[in-house]
ROKOL-98493 format. One record per residue: x, y, z of N, C-alpha, C in turn; chain. Coordinates in steps of 0.2 Angstrom, whole numbers. Layout:
N
X / Y / Z / X / Y / Z / X / Y / Z / A
...
END
This chain:
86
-625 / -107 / -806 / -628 / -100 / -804 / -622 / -95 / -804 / A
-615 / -98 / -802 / -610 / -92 / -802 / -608 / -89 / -810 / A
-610 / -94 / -813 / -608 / -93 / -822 / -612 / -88 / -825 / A
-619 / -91 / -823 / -623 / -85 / -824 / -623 / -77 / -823 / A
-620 / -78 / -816 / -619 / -73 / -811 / -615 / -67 / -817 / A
-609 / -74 / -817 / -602 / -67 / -820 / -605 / -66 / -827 / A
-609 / -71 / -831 / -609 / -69 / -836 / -615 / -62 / -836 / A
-619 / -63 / -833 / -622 / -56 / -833 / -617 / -50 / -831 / A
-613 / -50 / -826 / -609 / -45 / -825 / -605 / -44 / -832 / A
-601 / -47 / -834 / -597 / -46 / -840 / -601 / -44 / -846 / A
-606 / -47 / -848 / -609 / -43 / -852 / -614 / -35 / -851 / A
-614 / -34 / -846 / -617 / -28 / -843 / -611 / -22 / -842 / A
-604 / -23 / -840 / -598 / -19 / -842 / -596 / -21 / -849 / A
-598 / -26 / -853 / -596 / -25 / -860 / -600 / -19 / -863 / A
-605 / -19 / -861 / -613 / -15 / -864 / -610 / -9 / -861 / A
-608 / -7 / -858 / -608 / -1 / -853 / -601 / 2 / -857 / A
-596 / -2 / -858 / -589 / -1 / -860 / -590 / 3 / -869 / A
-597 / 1 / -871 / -599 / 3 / -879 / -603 / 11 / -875 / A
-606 / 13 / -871 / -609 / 20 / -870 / -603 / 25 / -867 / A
-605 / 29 / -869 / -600 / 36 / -867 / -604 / 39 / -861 / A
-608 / 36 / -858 / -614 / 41 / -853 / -610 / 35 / -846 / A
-607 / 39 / -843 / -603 / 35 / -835 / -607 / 36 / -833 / A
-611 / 39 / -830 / -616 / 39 / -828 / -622 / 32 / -825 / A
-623 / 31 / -834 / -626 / 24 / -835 / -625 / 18 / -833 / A
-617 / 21 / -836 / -610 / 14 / -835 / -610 / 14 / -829 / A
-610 / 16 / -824 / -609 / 15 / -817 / -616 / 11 / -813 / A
-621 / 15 / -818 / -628 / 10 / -815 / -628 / 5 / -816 / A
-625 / 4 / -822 / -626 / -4 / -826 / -621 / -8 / -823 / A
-616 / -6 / -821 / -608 / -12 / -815 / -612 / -11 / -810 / A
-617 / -7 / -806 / -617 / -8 / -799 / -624 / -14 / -799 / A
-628 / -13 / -805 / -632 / -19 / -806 / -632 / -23 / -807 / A
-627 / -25 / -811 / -626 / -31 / -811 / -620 / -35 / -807 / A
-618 / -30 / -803 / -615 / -35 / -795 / -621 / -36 / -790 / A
-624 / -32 / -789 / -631 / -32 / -784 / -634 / -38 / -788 / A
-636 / -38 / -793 / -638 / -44 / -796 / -633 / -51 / -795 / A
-628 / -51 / -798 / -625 / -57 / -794 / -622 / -59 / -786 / A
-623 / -53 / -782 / -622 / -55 / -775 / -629 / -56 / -772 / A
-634 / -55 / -777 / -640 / -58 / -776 / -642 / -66 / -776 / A
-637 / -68 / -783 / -639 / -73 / -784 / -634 / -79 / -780 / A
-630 / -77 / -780 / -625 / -80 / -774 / -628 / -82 / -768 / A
-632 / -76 / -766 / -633 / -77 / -758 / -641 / -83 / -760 / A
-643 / -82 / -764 / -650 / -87 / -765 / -646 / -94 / -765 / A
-642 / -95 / -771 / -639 / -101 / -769 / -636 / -105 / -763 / A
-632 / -99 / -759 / -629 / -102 / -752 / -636 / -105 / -748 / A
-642 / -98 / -749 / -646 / -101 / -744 / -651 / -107 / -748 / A
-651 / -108 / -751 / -654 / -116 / -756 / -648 / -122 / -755 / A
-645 / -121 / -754 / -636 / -125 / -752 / -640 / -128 / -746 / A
-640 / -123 / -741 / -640 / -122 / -733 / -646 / -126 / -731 / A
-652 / -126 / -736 / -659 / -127 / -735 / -658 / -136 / -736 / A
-654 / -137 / -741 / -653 / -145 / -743 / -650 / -146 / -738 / A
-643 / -145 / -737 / -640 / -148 / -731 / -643 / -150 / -725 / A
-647 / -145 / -723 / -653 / -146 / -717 / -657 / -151 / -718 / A
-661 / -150 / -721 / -662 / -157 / -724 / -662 / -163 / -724 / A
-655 / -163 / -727 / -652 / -170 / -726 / -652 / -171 / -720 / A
-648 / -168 / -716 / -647 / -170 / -709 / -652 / -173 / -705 / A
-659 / -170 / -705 / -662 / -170 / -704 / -666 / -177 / -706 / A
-666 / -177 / -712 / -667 / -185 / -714 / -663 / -191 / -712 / A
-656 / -189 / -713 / -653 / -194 / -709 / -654 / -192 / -703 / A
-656 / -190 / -696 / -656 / -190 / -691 / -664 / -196 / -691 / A
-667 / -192 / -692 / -674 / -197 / -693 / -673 / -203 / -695 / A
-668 / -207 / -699 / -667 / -213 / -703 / -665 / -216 / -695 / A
-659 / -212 / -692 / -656 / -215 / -687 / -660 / -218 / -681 / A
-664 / -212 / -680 / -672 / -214 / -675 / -675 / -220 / -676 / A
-676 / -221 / -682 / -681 / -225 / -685 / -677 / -231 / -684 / A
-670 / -232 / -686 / -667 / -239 / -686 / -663 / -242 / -677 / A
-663 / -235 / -675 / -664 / -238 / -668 / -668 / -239 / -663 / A
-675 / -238 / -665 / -681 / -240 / -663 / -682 / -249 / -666 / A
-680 / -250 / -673 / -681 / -256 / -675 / -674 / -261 / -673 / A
-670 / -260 / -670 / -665 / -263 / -667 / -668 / -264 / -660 / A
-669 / -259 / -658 / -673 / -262 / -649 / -679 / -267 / -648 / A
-684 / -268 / -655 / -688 / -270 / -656 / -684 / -277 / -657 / A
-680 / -277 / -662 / -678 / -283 / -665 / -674 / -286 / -657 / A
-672 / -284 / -654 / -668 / -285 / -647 / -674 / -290 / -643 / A
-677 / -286 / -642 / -684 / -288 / -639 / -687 / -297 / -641 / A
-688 / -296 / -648 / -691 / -302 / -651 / -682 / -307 / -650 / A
-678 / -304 / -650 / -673 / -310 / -648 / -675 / -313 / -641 / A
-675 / -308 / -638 / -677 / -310 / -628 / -682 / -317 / -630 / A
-686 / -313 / -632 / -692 / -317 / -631 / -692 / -325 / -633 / A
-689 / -325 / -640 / -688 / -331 / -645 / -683 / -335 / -639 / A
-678 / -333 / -636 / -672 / -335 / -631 / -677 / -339 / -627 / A
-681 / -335 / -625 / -684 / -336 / -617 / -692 / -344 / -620 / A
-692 / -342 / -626 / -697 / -348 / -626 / -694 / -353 / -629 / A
-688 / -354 / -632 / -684 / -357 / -635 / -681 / -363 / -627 / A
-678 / -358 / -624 / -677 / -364 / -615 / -682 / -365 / -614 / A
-688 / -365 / -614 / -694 / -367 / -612 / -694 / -374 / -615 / A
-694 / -376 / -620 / -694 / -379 / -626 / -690 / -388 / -626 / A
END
């Protein structure tokens, strides 16, 4: 997205750099930074949203596999306890 980003800026002061109207040119560099500080901040926040995510998954993975370790704990007891019986 950053490629994108500059390539739009570079072509929009290339485009700007062929007009005699600064005026224009100055509209068109200040659009196409707002435009790529745009798409910068989408990205970090789509970055930030996966990252959360994961963790988030792996936090849950973690839950889940320590819920099935107390379980499996449990049928060990058990299996012990009917095993001396035996």
């Amino acid at each position: 997205m950053k490629k994108v980003a500059v390539t739009v800026a570079v072509i929009a002061l290339g485009l700007a750099a062929c007009n005699k109207n600064n005026a224009d040119n100055s509209a068109a560099n200040e659009t196409a930074v707002e435009n790529a500080a745009a798409t910068d901040t989408n990205v970090a926040a789509e970055n930030a949203t996966a990252a959360a995510d994961s963790a988030l998954n792996a936090a849950g993975n973690a839950v889940e596999n320590a819920g099935e370790a107390v379980d499996n704990a449990q049928d060990a007891v058990a299996n012990s306890a009917e095993n001396a019986t035996h």
